[in-house]
C-alpha positions in Angstrom: 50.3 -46.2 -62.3 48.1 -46.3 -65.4 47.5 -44.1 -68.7 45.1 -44.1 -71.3 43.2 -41.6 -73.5 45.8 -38.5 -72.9 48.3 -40.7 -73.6 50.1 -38.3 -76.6 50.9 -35.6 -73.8 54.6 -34.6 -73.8 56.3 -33.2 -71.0 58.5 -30.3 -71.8 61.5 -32.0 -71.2 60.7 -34.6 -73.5 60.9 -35.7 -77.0 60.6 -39.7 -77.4 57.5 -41.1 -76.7 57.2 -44.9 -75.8 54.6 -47.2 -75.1 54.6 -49.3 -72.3 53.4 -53.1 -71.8 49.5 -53.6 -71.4 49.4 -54.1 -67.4 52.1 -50.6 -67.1 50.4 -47.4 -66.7 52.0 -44.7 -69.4 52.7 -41.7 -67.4 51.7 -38.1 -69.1 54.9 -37.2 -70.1 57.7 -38.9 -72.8 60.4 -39.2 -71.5 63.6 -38.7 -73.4 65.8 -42.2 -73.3 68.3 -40.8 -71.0 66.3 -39.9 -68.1 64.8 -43.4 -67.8 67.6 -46.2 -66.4 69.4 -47.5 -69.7 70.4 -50.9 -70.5 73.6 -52.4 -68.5 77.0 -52.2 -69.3 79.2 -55.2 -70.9 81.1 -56.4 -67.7 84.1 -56.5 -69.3 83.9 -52.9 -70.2 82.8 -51.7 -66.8 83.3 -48.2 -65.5 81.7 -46.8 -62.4 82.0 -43.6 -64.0 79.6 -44.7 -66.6 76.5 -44.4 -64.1 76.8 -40.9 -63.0 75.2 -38.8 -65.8 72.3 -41.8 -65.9 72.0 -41.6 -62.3 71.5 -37.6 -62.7 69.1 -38.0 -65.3 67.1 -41.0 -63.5 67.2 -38.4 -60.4 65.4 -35.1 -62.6 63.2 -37.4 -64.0 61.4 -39.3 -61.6 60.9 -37.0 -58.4 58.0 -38.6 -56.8 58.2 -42.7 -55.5 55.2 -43.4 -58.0 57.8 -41.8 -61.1 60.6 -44.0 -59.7 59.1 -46.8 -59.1 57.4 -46.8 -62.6 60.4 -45.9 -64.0 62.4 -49.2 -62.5 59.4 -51.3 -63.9 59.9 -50.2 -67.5 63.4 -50.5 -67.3 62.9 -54.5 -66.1 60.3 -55.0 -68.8 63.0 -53.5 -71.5 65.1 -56.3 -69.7 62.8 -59.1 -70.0 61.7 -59.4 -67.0 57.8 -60.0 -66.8 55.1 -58.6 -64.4 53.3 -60.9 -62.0 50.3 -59.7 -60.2 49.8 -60.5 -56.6 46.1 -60.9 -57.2 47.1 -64.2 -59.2 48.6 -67.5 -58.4 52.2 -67.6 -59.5 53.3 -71.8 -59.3 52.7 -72.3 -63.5 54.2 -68.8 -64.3 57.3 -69.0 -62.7 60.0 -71.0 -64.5 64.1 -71.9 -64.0 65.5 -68.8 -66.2 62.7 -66.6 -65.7 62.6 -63.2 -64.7 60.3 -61.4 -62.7 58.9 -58.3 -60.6 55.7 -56.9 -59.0 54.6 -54.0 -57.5 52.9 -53.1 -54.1 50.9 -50.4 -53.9 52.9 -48.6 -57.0 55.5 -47.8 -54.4 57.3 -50.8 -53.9 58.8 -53.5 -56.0 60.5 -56.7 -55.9 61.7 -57.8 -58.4 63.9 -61.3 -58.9 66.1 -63.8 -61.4 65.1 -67.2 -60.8 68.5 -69.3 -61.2 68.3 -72.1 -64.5 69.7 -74.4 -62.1 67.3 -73.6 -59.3 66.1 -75.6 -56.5 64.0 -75.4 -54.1 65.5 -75.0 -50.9 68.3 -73.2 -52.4 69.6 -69.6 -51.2 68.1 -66.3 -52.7 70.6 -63.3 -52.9 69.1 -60.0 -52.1 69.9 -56.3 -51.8 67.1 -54.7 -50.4 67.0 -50.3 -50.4 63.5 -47.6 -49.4 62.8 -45.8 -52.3 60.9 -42.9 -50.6 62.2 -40.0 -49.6 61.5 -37.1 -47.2 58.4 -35.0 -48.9 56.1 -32.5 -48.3 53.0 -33.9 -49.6 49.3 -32.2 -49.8 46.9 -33.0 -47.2 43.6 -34.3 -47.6 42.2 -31.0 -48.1 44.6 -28.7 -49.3 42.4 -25.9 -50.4 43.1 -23.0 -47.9 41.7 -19.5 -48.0 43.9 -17.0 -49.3 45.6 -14.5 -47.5 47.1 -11.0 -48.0 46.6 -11.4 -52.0 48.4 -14.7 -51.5 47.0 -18.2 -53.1 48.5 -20.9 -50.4 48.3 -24.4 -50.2 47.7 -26.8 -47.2 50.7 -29.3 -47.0 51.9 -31.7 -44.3 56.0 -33.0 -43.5 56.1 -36.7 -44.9 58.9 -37.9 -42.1 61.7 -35.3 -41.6 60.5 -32.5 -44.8 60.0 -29.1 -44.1 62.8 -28.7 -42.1 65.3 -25.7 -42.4 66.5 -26.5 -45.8 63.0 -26.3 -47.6 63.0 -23.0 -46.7 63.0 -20.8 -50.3 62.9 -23.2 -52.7 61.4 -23.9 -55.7 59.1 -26.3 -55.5 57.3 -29.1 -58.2 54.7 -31.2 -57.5 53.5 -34.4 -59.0 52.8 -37.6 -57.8 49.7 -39.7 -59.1 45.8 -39.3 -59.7 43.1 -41.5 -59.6 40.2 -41.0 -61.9 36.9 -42.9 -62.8 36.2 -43.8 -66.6 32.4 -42.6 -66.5 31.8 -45.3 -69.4 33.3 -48.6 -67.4 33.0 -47.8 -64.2 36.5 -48.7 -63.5 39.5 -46.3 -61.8 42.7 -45.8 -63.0 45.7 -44.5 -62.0 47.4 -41.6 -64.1 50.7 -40.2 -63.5 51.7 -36.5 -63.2 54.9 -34.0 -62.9 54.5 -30.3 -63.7 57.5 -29.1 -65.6 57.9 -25.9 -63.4 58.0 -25.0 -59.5 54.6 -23.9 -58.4 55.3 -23.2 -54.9 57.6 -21.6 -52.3 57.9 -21.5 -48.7 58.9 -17.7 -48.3 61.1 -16.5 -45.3 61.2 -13.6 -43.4 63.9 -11.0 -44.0 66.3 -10.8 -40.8 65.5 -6.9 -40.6 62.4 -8.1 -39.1 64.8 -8.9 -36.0 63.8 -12.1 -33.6 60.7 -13.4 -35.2 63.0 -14.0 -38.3 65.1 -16.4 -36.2 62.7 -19.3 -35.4 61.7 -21.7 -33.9 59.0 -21.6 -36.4 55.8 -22.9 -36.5 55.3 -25.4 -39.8 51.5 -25.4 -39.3 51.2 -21.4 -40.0 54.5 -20.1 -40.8 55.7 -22.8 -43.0 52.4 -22.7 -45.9 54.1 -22.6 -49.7 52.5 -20.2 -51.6 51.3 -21.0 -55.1 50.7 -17.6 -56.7 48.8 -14.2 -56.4 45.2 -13.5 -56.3 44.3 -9.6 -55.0 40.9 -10.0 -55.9 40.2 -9.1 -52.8 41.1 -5.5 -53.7 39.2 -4.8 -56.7 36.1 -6.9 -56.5 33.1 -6.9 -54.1 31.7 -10.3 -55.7 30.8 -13.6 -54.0 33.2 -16.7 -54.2 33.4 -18.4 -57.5 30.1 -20.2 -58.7 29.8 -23.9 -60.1 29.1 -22.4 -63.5 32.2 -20.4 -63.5 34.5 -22.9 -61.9 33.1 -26.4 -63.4 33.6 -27.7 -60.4 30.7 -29.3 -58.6 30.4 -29.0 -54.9 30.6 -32.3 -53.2 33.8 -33.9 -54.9 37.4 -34.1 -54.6 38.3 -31.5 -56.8 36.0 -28.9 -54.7 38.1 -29.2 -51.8 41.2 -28.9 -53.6 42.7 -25.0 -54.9 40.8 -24.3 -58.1 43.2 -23.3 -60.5 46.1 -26.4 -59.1 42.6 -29.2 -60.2 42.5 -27.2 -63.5 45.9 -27.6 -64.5 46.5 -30.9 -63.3 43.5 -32.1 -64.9 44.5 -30.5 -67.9 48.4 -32.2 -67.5 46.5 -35.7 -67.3 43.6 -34.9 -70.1 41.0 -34.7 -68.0 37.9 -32.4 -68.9 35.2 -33.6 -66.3 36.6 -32.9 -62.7 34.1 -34.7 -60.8 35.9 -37.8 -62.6 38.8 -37.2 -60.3 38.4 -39.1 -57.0 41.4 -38.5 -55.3 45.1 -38.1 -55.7 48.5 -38.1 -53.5 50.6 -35.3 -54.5 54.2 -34.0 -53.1 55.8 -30.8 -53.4 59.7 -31.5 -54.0 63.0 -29.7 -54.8 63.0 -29.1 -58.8 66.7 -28.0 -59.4 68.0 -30.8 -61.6 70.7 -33.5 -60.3 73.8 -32.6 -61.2 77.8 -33.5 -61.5 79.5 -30.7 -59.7 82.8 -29.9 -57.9 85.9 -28.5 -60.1 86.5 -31.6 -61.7 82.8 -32.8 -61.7 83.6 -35.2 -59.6 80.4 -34.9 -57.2 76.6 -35.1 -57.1 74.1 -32.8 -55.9 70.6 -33.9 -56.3 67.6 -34.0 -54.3 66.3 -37.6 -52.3 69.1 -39.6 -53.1 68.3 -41.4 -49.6 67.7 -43.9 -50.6 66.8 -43.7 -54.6 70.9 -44.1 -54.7 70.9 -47.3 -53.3 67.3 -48.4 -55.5 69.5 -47.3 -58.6 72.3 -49.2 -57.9 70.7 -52.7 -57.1 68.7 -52.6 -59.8 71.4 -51.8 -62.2 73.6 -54.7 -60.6 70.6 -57.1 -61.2 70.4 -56.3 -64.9 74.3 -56.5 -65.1 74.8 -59.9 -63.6 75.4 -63.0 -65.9 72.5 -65.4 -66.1 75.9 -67.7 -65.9 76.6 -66.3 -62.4 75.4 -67.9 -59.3 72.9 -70.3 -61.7 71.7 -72.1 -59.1 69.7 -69.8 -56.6 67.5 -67.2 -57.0 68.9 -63.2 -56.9 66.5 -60.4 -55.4 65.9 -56.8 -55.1 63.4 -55.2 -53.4 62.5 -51.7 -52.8 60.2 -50.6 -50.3 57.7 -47.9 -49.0 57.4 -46.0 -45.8 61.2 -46.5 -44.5 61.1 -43.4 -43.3 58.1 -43.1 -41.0 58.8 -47.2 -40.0 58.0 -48.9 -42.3 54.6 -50.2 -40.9 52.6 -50.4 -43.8 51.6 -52.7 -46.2 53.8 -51.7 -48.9 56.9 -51.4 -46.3 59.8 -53.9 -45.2 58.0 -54.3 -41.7 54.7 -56.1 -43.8 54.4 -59.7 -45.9 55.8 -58.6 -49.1 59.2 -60.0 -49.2 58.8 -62.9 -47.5 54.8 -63.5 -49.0 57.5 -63.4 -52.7 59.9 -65.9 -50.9 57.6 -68.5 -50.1 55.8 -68.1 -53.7 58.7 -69.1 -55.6 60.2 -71.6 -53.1 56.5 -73.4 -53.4 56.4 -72.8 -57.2 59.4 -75.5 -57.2 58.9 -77.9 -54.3 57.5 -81.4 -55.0 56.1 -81.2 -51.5 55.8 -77.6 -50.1 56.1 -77.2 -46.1 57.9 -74.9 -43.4 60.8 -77.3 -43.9 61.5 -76.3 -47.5 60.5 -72.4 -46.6 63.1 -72.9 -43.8 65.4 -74.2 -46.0 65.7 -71.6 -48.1 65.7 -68.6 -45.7 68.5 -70.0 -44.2 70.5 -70.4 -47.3 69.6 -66.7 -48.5 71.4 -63.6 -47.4 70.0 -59.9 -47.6 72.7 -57.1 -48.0 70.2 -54.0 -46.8 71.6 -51.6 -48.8 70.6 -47.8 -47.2 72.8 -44.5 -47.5 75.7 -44.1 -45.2 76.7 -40.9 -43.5 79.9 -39.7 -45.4 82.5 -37.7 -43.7 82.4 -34.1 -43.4 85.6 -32.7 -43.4 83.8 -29.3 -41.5 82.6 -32.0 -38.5 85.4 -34.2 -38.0 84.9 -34.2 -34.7 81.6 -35.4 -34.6 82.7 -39.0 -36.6 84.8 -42.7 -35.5 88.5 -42.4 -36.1 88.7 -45.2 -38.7 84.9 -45.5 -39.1 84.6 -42.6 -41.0 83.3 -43.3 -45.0 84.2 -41.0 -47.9 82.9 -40.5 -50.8 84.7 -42.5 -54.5 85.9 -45.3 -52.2 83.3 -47.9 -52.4 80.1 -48.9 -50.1 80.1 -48.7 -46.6 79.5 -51.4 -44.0 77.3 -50.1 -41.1 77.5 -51.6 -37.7 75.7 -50.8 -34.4 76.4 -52.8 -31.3 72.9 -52.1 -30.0 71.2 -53.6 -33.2 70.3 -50.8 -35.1 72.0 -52.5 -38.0 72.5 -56.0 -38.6 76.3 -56.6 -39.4 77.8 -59.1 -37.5 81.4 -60.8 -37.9 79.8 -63.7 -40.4 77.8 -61.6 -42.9 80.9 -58.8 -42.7 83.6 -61.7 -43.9 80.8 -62.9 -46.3 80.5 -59.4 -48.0 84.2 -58.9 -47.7 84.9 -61.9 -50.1 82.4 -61.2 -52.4 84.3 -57.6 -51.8 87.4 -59.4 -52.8 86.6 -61.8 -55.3 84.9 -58.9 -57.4 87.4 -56.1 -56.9 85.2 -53.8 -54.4 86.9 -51.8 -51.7 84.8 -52.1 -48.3 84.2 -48.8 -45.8 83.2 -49.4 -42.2 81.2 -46.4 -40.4 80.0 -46.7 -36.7 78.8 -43.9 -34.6 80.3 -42.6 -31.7 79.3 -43.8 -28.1 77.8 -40.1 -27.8 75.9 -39.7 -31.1 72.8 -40.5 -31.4 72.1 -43.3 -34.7 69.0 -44.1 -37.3 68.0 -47.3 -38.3 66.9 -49.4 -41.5 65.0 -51.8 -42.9 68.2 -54.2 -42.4 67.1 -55.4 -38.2 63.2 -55.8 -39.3 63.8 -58.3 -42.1 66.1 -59.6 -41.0 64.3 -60.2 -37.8 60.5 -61.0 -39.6 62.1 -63.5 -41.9 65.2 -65.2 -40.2 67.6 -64.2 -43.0 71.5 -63.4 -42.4 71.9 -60.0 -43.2 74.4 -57.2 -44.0 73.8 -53.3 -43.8 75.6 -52.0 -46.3 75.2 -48.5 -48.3 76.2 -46.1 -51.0 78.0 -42.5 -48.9 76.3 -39.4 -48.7 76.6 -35.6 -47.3 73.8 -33.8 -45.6 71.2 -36.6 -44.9 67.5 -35.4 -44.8 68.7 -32.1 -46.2 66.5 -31.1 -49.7 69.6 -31.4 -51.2 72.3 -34.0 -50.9 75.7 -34.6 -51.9 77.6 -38.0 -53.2 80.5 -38.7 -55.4 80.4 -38.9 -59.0 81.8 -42.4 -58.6 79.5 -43.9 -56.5 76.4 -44.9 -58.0 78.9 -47.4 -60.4 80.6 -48.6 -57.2 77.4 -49.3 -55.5 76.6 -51.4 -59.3 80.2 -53.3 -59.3 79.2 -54.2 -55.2 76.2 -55.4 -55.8 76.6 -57.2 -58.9 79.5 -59.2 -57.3 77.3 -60.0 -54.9 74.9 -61.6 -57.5 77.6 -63.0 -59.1 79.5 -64.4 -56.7 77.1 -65.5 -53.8 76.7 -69.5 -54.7 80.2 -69.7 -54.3 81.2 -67.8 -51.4 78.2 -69.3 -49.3 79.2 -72.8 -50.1 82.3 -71.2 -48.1 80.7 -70.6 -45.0 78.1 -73.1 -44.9 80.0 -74.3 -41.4 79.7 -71.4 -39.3 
């Protein structure tokens, strides 16, 4: 995520420019202060309820990964937390009381508290959430011809998108550009959200009988269109020349739809298309996240699996006491490509949390070894924090007598007795104290023996690293659905969890250091 010359571009949403640290790309647009996470609550004054509007407002503002993900690292810099590069050595930058994050890929962070009474060896605390979400992102070449006086535009399903739901919707796109500087050489990354749907995936009427119905095809029947050209119609004339266009054959922007590389250019100050050399761009649900129910006491917003769980963690990082748990280290990471496996480099199946581990363990050991690493893993716990199926009251059948979460209660434990999760009795009565000790009310969900279950990132690091672990997550309606539904009280439960967990950890492991 970068910025530069077009820097004084507002979005329309927005009124409050701000200027971000050196190393932080500006995005194009200014946000206004409330749709960017806000500084934490006192704890003595806290409120769950205080969270929802700011979750709704984080939610609208930051649709793609690369917004949210931006977003969370302004928010820590506002906090004092300080960017490392992994391109650097870390041993003489990190210091007992310091506070730090990086970024992977601009669509993963970690970021991490180091303890003023820190030693190596001692046990890190972490909640680790994804932070990407079902989309329906461009392909390579996304220009398509147009048809019946339709302009269309070549997408592809990122996991489990473009299902029923995304059917008549209106759809944004943003997501992030790269573009050369023709005077350093050098490429940067510019961020970009238009401020109104530009696409829709149309259906067709039920009068037209069975081919109405589905199954349908996502390849051909399932192609947004983007607007109306009948040229076709009126004029006799070849395809648009370079002249005309300004677009040279030969580069990105030529094999991308004309008029979409005109006005993103034009969102991210760009006058010279050849400059661009490639972007990754989503189409995604543009109706604003919002409290509803009679009594406002729900959510409906687009991706909150798992951006719920992201928000929460990171706002319990900010609102624990540098006083609480001084003597380890407390995590939070948020990771890439959860739902296609997590496989990549910027996901929880690569080196990135456990390549941060070892860095700050050997930043403080007199003699670093796999001892010390060893050490330390096995005095850490994760809590892997991903959404949890809430009840649906029109389904009952379908969900665990006593196993079945709702939504205003507090987080839900998930447990799997095939290891799909990674609860077991320890890390369950280790979460339950903190549980206890901070106020929290505890959930269980399991599946039934006939239902088929997901997974997380919970068994894989768990697994990759050797760390106790916990899945534990926020409750949710429709899951993978363009539009979800959680309780207005939830985000600030999730926040209360998690930041007894960070507070509360050193003690309650001393606790169970016997078993």
């Amino acid at each position: 995520m970068t910025k530069k010359s077009s820097l004084g571009r507002q979005d329309s949403s927005a009124s409050v420019p701000f200027r971000l640290s050196a190393h932080l790309p500006e995005p194009q647009y200014a946000p206004n202060p409330n749709t960017v996470p806000q500084p934490c609550l006192d704890p003595a004054a806290f409120s769950p309820d205080s969270f929802a509007q700011p979750y709704c407002d984080f939610m609208t503002s930051n649709p793609t990964i690369f917004h949210a993900v931006h977003a969370f690292s302004k928010q820590l810099e506002n906090h004092g937390y300080t960017y490392l590069s992994e391109r650097d050595v870390w041993n003489s930058k990190l210091k007992r009381g310091g506070k730090y994050y990086c970024t992977r890929n601009g669509s993963s962070l970690i970021a991490f508290a180091i303890g003023r009474d820190y030693e190596s060896g001692n046990g890190m605390a972490i909640v680790a959430s994804h932070v990407d979400a079902l989309a329906t992102k461009l392909k390579p070449i996304s220009k398509v011809p147009n048809k019946a006086g339709f302009m269309q535009l070549g997408v592809a399903p990122y996991a489990g998108a473009m299902n029923r739901t995304w059917w008549d919707r209106d759809l944004g796109i943003g997501g992030r550009v790269l573009v050369r500087d023709n005077e350093t050489g050098k490429v940067e990354t510019k961020l970009v959200k238009l401020p109104w749907p530009i696409a829709r995936i149309p259906t067709l009427a039920p009068h037209f009988g069975a081919p109405s119905q589905g199954p349908f095809n996502k390849e051909t029947q399932m192609v947004p269109i983007i607007g109306v050209d009948n040229s076709d119609l009126f004029s006799h004339s070849a395809s648009t020349n370079e002249a005309f266009s300004g677009i040279k054959p030969g580069t990105f922007a030529a094999t991308q739809p004309e008029k979409l590389v005109k006005i993103i250019s034009n969102e991210i100050g760009v006058t010279d298309y050849s400059t661009i050399i490639s972007w990754e761009l989503e189409l995604f649900d543009s109706q604003p996240a919002q409290l509803g129910g009679l009594e406002k006491d729900l959510i409906f917003a687009g991706r909150v699996d798992d951006k719920l769980c992201c928000y929460a963690s990171q706002e319990a990082l900010l609102s624990s006491s540098d006083d609480a748990s001084s003597g380890i280290v407390k995590m939070i990471g948020m990771f890439d490509d959860e739902e296609i496996g997590s496989l990549l480099r910027q996901g929880a199946r690569s080196n990135y949390m456990s390549s941060v581990m070892e860095r700050i363990t050997e930043a403080f050991a007199p003699s670093y070894g796999p001892n010390v690493l060893s050490q330390t893993v096995a005095n850490s716990f994760l809590i892997s924090s991903d959404v949890v199926h809430s009840v649906n009251p029109n389904f009952l059948e379908c969900y665990l007598e006593n196993h079945s979460p709702r939504l205003n209660v507090g987080v839900a434990v998930s447990a799997d007795s095939n290891g799909h999760m990674t609860t077991d009795s320890i890390s369950y009565s280790i979460l339950k104290r903190v549980a206890d000790l901070c106020g929290s009310t505890l959930q269980m969900f399991h599946l039934r023996n006939d239902a088929r279950g997901g997974g997380t990132i919970g068994p894989m690091t768990s697994a990759r690293i050797g760390l106790r672990a916990i899945d534990a997550g926020i409750p949710q309606l429709s899951m993978h659905s363009i539009r979800a539904t959680t309780g207005r009280l939830d985000p600030g439960l999730g926040v209360k969890l998690f930041k007894g967990f960070f507070d509360h950890f050193e003690k309650v492991d001393k606790e169970f250091a016997n078993v």
